[in-house]
TORKOL-4160 file (C-alpha; in steps of 0.2 Angstrom, whole numbers, padded with zeros to 4 digits, m for minus):
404
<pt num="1" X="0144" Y="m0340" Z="0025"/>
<pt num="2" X="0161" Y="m0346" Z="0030"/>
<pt num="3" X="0156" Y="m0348" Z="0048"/>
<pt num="4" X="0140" Y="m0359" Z="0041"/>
<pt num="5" X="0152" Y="m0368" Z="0032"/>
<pt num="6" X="0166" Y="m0372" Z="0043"/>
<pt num="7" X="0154" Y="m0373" Z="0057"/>
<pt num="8" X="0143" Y="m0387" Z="0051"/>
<pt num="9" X="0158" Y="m0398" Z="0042"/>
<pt num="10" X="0165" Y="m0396" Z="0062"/>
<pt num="11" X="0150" Y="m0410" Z="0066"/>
<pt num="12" X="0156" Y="m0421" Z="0052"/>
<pt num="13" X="0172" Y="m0430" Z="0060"/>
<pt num="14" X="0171" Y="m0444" Z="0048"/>
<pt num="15" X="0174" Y="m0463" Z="0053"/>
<pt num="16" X="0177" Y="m0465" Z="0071"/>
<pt num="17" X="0179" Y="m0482" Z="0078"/>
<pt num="18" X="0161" Y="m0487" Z="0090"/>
<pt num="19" X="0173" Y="m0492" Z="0105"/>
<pt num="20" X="0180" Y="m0475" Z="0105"/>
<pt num="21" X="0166" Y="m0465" Z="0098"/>
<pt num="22" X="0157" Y="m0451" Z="0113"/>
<pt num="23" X="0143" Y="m0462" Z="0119"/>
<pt num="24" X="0132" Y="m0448" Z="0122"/>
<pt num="25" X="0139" Y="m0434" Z="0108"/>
<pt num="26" X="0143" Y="m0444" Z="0093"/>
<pt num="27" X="0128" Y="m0455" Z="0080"/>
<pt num="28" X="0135" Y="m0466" Z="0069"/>
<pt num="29" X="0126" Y="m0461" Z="0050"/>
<pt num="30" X="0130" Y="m0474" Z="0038"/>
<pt num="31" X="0150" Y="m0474" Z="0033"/>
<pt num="32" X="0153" Y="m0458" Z="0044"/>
<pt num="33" X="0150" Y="m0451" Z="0061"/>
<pt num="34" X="0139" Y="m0436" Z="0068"/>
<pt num="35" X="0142" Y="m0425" Z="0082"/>
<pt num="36" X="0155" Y="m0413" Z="0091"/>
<pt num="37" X="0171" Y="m0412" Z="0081"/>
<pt num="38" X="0187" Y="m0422" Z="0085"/>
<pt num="39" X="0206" Y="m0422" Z="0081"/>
<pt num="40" X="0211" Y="m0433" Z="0067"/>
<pt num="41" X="0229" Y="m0437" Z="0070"/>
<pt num="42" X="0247" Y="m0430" Z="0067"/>
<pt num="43" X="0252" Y="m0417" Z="0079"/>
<pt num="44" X="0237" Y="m0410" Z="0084"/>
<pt num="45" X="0233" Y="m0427" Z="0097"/>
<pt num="46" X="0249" Y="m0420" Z="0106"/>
<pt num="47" X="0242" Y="m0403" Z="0108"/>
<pt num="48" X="0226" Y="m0410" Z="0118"/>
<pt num="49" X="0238" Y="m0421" Z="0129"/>
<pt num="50" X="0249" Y="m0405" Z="0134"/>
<pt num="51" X="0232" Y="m0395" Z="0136"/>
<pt num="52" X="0224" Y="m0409" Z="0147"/>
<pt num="53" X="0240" Y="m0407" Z="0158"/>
<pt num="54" X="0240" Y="m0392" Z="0160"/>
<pt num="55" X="0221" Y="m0391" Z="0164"/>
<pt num="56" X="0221" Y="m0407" Z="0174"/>
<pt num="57" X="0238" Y="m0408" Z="0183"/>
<pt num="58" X="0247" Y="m0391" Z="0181"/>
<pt num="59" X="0262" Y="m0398" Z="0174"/>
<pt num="60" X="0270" Y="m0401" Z="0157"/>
<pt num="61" X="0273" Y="m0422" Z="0162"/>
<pt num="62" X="0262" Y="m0432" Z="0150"/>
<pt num="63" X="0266" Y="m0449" Z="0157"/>
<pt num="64" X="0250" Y="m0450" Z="0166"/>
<pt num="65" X="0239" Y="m0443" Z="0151"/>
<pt num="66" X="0247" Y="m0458" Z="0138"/>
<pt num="67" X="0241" Y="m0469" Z="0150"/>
<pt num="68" X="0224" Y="m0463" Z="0153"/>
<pt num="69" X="0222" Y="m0460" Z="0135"/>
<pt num="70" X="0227" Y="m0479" Z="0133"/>
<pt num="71" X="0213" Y="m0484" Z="0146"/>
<pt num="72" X="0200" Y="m0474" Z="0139"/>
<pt num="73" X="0200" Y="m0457" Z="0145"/>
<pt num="74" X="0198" Y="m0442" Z="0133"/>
<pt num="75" X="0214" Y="m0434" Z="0135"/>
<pt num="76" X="0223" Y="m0438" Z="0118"/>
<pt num="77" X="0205" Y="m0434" Z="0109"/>
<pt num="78" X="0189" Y="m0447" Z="0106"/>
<pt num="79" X="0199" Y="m0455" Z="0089"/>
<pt num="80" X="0214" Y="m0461" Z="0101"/>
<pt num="81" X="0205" Y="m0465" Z="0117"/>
<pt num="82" X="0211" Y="m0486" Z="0120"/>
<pt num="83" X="0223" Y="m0486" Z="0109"/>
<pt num="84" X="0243" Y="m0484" Z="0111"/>
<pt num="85" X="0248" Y="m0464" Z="0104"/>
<pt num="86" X="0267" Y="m0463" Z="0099"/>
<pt num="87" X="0273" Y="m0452" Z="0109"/>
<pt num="88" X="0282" Y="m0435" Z="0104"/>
<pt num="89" X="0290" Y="m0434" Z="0123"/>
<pt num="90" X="0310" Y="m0433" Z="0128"/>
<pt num="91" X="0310" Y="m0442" Z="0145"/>
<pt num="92" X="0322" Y="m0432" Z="0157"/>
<pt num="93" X="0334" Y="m0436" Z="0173"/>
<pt num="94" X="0317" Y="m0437" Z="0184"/>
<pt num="95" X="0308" Y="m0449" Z="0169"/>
<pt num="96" X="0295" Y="m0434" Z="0166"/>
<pt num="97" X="0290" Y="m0435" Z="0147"/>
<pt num="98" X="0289" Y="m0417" Z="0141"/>
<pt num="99" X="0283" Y="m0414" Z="0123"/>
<pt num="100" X="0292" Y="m0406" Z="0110"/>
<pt num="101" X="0280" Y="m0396" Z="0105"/>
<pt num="102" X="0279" Y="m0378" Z="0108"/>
<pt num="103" X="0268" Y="m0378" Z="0123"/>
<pt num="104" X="0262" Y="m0360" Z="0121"/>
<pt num="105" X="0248" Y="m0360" Z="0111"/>
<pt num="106" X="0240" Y="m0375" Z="0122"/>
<pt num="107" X="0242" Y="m0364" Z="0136"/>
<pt num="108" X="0233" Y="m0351" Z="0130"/>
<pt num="109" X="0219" Y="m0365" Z="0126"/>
<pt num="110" X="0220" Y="m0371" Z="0147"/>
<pt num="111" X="0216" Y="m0354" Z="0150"/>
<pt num="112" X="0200" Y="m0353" Z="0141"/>
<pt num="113" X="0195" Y="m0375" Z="0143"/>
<pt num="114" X="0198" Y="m0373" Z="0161"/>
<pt num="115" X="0180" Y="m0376" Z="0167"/>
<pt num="116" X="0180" Y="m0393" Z="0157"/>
<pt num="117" X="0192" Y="m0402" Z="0163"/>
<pt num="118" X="0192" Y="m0421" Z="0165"/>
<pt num="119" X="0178" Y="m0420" Z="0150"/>
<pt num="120" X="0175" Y="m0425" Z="0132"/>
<pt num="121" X="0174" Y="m0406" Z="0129"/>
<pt num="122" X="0189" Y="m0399" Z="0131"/>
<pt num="123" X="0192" Y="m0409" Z="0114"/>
<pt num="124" X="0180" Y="m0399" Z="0104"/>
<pt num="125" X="0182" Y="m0381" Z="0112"/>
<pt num="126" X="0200" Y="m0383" Z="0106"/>
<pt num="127" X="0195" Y="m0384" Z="0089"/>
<pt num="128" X="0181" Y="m0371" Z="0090"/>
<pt num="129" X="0194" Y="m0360" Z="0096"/>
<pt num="130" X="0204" Y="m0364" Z="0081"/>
<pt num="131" X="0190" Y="m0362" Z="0069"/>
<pt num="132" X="0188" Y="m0343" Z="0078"/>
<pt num="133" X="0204" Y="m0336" Z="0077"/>
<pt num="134" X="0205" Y="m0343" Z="0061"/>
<pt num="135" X="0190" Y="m0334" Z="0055"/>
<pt num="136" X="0197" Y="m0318" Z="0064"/>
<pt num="137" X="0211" Y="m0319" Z="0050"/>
<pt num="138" X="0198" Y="m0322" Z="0037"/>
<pt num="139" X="0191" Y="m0307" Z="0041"/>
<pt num="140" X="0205" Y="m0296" Z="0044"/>
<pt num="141" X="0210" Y="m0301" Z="0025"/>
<pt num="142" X="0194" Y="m0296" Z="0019"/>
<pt num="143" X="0204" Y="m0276" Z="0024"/>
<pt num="144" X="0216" Y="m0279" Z="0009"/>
<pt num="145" X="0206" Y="m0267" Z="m0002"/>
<pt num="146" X="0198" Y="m0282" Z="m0012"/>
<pt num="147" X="0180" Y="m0278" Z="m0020"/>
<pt num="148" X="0168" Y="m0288" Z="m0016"/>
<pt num="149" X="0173" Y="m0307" Z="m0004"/>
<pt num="150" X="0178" Y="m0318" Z="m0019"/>
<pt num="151" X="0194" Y="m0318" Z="m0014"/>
<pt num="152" X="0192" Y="m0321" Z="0005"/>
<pt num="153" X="0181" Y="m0335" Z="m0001"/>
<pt num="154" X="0192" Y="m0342" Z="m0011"/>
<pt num="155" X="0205" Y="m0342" Z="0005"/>
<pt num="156" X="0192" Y="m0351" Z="0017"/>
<pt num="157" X="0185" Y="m0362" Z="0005"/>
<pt num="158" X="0196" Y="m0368" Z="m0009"/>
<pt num="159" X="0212" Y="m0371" Z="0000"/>
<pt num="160" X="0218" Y="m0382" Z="0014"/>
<pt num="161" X="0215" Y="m0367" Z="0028"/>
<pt num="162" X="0198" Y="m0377" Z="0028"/>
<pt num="163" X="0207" Y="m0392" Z="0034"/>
<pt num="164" X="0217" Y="m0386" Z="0046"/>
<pt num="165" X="0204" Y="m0373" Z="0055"/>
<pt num="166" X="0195" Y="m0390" Z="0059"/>
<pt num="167" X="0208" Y="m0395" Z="0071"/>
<pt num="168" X="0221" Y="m0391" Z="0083"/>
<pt num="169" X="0237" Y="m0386" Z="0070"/>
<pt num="170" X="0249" Y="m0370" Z="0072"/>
<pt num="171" X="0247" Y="m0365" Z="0056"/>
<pt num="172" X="0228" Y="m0358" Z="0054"/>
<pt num="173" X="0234" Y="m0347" Z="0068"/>
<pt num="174" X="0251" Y="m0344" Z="0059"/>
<pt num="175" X="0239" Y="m0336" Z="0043"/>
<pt num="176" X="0230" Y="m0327" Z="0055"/>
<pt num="177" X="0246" Y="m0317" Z="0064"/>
<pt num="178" X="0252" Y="m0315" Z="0047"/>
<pt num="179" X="0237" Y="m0306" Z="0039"/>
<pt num="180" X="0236" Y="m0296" Z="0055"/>
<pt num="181" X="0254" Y="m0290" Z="0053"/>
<pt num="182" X="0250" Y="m0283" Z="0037"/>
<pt num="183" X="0234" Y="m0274" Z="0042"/>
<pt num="184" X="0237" Y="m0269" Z="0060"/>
<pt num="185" X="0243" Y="m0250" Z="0061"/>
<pt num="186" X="0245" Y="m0250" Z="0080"/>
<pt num="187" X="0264" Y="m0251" Z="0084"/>
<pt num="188" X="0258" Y="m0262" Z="0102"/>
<pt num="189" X="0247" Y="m0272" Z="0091"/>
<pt num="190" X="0259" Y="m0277" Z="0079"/>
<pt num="191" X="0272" Y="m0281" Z="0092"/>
<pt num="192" X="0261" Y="m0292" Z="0100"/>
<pt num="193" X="0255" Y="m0299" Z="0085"/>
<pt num="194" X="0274" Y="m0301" Z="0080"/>
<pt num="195" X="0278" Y="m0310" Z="0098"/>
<pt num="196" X="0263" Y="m0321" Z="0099"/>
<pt num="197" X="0265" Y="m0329" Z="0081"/>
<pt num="198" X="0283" Y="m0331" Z="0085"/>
<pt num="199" X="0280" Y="m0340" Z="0100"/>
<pt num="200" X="0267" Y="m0353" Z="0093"/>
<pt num="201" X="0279" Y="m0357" Z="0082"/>
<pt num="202" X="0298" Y="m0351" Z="0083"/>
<pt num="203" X="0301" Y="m0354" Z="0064"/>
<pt num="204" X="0289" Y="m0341" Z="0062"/>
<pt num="205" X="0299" Y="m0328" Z="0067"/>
<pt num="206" X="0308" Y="m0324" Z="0051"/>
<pt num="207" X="0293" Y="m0318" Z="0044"/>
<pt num="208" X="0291" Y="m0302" Z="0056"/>
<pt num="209" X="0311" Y="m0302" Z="0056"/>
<pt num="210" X="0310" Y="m0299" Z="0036"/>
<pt num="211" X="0294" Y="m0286" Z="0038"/>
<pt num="212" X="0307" Y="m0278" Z="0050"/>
<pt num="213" X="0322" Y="m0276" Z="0037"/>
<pt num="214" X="0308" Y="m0273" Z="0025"/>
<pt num="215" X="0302" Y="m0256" Z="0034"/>
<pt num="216" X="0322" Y="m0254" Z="0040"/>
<pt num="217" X="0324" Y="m0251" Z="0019"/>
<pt num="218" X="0311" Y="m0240" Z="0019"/>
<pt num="219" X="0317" Y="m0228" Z="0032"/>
<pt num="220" X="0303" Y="m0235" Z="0045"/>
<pt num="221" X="0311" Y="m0237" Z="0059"/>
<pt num="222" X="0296" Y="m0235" Z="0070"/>
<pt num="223" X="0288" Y="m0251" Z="0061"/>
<pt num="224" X="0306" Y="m0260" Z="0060"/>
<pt num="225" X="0311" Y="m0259" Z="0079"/>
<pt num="226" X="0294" Y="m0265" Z="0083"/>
<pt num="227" X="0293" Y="m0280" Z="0073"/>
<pt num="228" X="0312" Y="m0286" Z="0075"/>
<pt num="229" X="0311" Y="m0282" Z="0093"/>
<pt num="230" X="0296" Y="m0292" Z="0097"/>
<pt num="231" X="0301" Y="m0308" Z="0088"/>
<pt num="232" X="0319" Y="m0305" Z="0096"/>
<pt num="233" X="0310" Y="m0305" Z="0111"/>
<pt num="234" X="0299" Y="m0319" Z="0106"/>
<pt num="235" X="0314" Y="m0331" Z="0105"/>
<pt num="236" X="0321" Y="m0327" Z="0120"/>
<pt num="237" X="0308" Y="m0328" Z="0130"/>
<pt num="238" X="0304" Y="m0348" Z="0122"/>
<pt num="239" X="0323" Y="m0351" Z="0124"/>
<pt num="240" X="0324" Y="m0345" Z="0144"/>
<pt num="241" X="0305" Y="m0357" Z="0146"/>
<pt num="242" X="0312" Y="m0372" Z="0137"/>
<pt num="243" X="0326" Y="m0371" Z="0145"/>
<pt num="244" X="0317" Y="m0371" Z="0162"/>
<pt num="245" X="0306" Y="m0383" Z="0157"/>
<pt num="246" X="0318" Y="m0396" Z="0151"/>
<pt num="247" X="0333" Y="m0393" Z="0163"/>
<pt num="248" X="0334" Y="m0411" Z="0171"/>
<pt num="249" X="0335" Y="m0416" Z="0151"/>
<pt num="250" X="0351" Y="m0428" Z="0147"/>
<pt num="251" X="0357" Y="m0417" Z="0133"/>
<pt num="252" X="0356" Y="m0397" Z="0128"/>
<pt num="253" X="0343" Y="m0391" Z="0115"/>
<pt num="254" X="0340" Y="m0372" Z="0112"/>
<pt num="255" X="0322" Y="m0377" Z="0111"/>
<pt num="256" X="0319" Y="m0395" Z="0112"/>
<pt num="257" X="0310" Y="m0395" Z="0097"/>
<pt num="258" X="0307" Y="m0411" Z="0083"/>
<pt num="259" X="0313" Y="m0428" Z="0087"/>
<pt num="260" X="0331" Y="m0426" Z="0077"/>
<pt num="261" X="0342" Y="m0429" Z="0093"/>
<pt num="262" X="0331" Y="m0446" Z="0094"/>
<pt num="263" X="0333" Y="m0453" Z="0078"/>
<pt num="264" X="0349" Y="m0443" Z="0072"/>
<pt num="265" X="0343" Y="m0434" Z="0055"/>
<pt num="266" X="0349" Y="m0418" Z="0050"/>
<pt num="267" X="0337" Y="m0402" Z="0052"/>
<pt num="268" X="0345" Y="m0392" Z="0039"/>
<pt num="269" X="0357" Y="m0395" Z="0025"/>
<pt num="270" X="0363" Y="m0384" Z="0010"/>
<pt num="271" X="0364" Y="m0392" Z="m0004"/>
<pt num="272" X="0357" Y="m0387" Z="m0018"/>
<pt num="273" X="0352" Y="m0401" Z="m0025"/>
<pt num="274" X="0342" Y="m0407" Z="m0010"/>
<pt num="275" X="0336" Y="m0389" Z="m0009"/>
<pt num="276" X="0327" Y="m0389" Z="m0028"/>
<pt num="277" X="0319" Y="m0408" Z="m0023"/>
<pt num="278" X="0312" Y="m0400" Z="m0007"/>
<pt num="279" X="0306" Y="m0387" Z="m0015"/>
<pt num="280" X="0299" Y="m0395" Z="m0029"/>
<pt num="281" X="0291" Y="m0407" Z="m0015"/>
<pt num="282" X="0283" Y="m0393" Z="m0007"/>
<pt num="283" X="0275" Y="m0388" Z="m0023"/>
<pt num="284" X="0271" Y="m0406" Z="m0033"/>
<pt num="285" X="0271" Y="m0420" Z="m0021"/>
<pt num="286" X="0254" Y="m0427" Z="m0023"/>
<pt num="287" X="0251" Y="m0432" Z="m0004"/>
<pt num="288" X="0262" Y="m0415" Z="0006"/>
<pt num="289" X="0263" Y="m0402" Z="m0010"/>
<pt num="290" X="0251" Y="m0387" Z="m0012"/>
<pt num="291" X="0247" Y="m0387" Z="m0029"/>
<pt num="292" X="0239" Y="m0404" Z="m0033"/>
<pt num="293" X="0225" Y="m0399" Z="m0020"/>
<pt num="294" X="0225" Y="m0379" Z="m0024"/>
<pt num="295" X="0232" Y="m0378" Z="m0042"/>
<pt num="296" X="0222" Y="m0358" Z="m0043"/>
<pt num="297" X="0237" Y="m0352" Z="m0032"/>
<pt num="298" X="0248" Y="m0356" Z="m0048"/>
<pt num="299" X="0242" Y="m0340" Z="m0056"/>
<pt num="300" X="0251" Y="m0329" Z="m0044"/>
<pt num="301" X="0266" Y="m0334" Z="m0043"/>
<pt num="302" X="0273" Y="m0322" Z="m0055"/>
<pt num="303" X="0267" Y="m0308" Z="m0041"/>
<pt num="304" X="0281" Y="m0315" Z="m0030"/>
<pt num="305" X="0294" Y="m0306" Z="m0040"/>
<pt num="306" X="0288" Y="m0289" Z="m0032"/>
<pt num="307" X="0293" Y="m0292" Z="m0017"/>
<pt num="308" X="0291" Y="m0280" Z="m0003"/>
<pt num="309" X="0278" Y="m0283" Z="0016"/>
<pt num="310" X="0267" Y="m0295" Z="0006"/>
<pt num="311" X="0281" Y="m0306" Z="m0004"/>
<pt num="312" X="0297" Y="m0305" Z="0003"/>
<pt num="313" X="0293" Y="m0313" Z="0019"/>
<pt num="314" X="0283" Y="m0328" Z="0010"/>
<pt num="315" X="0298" Y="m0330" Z="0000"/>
<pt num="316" X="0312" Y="m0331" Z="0013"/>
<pt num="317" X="0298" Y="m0343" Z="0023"/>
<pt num="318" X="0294" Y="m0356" Z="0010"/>
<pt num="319" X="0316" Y="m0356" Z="0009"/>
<pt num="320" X="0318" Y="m0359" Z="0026"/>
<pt num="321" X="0304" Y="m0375" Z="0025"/>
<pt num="322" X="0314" Y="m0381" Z="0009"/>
<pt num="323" X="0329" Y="m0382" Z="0017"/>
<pt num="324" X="0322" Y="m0391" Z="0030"/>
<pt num="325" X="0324" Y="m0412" Z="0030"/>
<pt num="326" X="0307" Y="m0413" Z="0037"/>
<pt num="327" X="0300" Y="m0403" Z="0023"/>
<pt num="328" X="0283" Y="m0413" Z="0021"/>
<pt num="329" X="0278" Y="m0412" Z="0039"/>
<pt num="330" X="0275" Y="m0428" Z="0045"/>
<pt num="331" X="0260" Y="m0430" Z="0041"/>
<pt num="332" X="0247" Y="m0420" Z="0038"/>
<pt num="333" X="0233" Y="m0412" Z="0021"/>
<pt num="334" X="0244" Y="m0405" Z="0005"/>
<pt num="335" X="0256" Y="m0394" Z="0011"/>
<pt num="336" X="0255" Y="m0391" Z="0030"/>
<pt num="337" X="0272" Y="m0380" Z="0031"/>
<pt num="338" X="0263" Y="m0368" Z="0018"/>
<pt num="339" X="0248" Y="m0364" Z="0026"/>
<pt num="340" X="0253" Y="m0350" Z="0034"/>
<pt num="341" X="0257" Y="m0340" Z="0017"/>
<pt num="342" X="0241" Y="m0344" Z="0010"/>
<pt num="343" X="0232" Y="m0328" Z="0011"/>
<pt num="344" X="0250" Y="m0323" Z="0003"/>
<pt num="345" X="0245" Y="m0333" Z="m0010"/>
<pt num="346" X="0228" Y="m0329" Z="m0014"/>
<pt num="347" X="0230" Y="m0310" Z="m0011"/>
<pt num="348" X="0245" Y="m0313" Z="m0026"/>
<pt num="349" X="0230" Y="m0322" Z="m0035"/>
<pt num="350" X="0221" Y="m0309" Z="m0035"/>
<pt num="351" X="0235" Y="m0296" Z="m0041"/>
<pt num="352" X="0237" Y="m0305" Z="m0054"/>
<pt num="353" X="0216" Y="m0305" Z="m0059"/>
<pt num="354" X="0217" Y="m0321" Z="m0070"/>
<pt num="355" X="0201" Y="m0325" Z="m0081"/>
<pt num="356" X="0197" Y="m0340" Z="m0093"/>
<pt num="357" X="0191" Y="m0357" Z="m0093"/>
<pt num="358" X="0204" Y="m0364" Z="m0088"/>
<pt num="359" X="0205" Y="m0353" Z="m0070"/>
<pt num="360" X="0188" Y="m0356" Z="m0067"/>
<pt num="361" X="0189" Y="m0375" Z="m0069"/>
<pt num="362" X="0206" Y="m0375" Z="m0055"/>
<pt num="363" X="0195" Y="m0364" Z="m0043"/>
<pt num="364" X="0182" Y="m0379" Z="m0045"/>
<pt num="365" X="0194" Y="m0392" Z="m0044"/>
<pt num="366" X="0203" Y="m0384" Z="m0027"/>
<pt num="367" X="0186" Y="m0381" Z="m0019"/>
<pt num="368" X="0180" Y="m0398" Z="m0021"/>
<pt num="369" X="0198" Y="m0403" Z="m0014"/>
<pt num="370" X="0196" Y="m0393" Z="0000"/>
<pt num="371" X="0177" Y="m0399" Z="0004"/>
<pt num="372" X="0182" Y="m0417" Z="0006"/>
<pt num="373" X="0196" Y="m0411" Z="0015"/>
<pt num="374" X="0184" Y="m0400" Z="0026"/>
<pt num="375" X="0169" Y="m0410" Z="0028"/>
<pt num="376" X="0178" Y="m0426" Z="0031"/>
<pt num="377" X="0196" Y="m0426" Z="0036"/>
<pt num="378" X="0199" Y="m0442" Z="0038"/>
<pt num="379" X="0197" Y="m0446" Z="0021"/>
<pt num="380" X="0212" Y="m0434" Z="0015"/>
<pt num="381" X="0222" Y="m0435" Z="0028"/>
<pt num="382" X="0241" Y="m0441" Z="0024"/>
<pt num="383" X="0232" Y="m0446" Z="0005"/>
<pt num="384" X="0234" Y="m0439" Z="m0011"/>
<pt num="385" X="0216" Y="m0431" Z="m0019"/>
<pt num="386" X="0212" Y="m0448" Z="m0029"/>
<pt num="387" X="0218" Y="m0458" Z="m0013"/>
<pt num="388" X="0204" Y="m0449" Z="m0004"/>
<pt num="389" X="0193" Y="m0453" Z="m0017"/>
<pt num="390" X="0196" Y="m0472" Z="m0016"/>
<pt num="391" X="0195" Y="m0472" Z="0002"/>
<pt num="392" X="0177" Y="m0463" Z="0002"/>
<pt num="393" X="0173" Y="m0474" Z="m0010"/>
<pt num="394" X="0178" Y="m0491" Z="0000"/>
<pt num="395" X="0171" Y="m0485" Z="0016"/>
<pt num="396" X="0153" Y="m0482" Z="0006"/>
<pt num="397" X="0154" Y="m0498" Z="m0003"/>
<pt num="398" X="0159" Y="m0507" Z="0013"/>
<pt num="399" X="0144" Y="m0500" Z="0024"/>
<pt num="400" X="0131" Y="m0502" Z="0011"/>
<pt num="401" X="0136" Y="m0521" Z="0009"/>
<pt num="402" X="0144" Y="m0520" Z="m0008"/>
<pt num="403" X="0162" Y="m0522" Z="m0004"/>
<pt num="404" X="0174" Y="m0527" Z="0010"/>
């Protein structure tokens, strides 16, 4: 049912403008567009480019790709084809333009779009990759000793994981490492597990770390070597490629990550004060907090308390995003930096086994959140839930000659 669901809102990629539109894979249908799915915007644009280097050119320099993406070529994704991208690059010593992003994950997607190259494709085999790996996690949390599927249901289809396993974000992949590392019992597994999720994306590495001093307290040594040692490694292994990757840079950067040495704002800070907004942000915002577009999740909050594999390392994750300036994430649905802890989330929810009215109608409200959100991306993209409301309702009035 999940597949059915996420499969089919794939061919929905909303409003796409008729000059940049597939000529041959995309039909216009009123307000929206039909066809193969496309990137919306943020970060995941910038993961295509470093992809179609890879597969195009065998090199990390995206100069050449912003500039074919400018002159109509698919490389940046159908919604930016002819139009100027800002660029997440540094430019080094040699005037390459290497992206700040971690570029392991799209080279894991090279490997597997290879025999598209130069085609519209490669685009939308991305994001069915992403839609796979994230119903591999969806699956895997379906292990958790739940009766029935309500609550992997819920996880799929009444939180922003719908969103995001439409596109070409870290964060659906994050989830899925992170159910994996609570259901895996194979010490190799795990590691690898623990090493892959760290190397999509670094920050990600404090939740094996805290899994490790979790099963260290326990007297599991086994389990504790295997996941500290494998997100150590992890780190070292992005740190000795980034830095071989950026060595002609004009300035030293562990990992060149974020555009903070471009613009000067500070990464982390410690005051408390900043710390409680950020947090509250994370939670409450009504375009990048979690609960105005999942308010079910509320009810497990208490669960956090208990701590331990499941708690603990959510816990010290959502205090390393809300010390973080960038807290909101750009731009993005509801709570981008959360994503990864939302089987967390719901698997407290269901802990915690609320009932009554008042439940039931936030499950409603959070699945019809996470449908628009799905179905059509564009609409709830960077928007609080009733800004996606006025902006389905403008593009209907406008195409049915009511409005302009």
């Amino acid at each position: 049912m999940i597949a059915v669901f996420w499969g089919l809102s794939s061919l929905i990629p909303g409003p796409i403008g008729p000059q940049a539109a597939s000529p041959d894979w995309h039909w216009r249908a009123g307000p929206i567009t039909l066809g193969r799915p496309v990137v919306t915007s943020g970060d995941s644009p910038h993961y295509l480019l470093i992809v179609n280097s890879l597969i195009e050119d065998l090199d990390f320099d995206l100069a050449n790709n912003h500039r074919q993406a400018r002159l109509g070529d698919w490389d940046a994704g159908a919604r930016h084809r002819g139009s100027q991208l800002v660029t997440h690059v540094e430019t080094d010593k040699a005037g390459r333009q290497l992206s700040f992003h971690p570029f392991f994950r799209p080279l894991l997607y090279s490997l597997m779009v290879w025999p598209w190259r130069t085609s519209e494709w490669v685009e939308s085999l991305c994001i069915w990759l992403t839609m796979a790996g994230t119903l591999a996690g969806v699956a895997a949390f379906r292990r958790c000793g739940f009766e029935g599927t309500k609550w992997p249901l819920l996880l799929a289809l009444a939180t922003p994981l719908w969103f995001y396993a439409g596109d070409l974000w870290n964060e659906p992949w994050l989830a899925t490492a992170w159910v994996l590392l609570l259901t895996v019992r194979s010490p190799k597994l795990l590691g690898a597990v623990a090493f892959a999720g760290s190397l999509i994306k670094y920050s990600f590495m404090v939740v094996p770390m805290t899994m490790a001093v979790v099963a260290a307290w326990r007297g599991e040594w086994k389990r504790a070597g295997v996941l500290g040692g494998a997100a150590a490694a992890a780190v070292l292994v992005a740190i000795a490629a980034t830095q071989w990757i950026f060595a002609q840079s004009d300035h030293f950067d562990l990992f060149h990550v974020g555009a903070r040495h471009l613009t000067g704002a500070p990464g982390f800070g410690l005051s408390p004060i900043d710390f409680m907004s950020r947090s509250l942000g994370l939670m409450f915002d009504p375009r990048s907090g979690l609960l105005p577009f999942a308010p079910f999740l509320a009810w497990g909050f208490w669960q956090f308390r208990k701590g331990g594999d499941w708690y603990a390392p959510a816990l010290v994750f959502f205090a390393l995003h809300a010390g973080y300036a960038g807290w909101d994430g750009g731009a993005g649905y509801s709570a981008r930096f959360l994503v990864p802890t939302l089987p967390v989330m719901v698997k407290a929810v269901a802990d915690a086994n609320p009932r009554g009215r008042l439940f039931q109608l936030a499950v409603l409200y959070s699945f019809v959140c996470a449908f628009v959100a799905g179905t059509l991306p564009i609409a709830a993209f960077d928007r609080a839930p009733w800004e996606a409301i006025l902006f389905l309702y403008r593009e209907a009035t406008v195409s049915l000659g009511l409005g302009s």
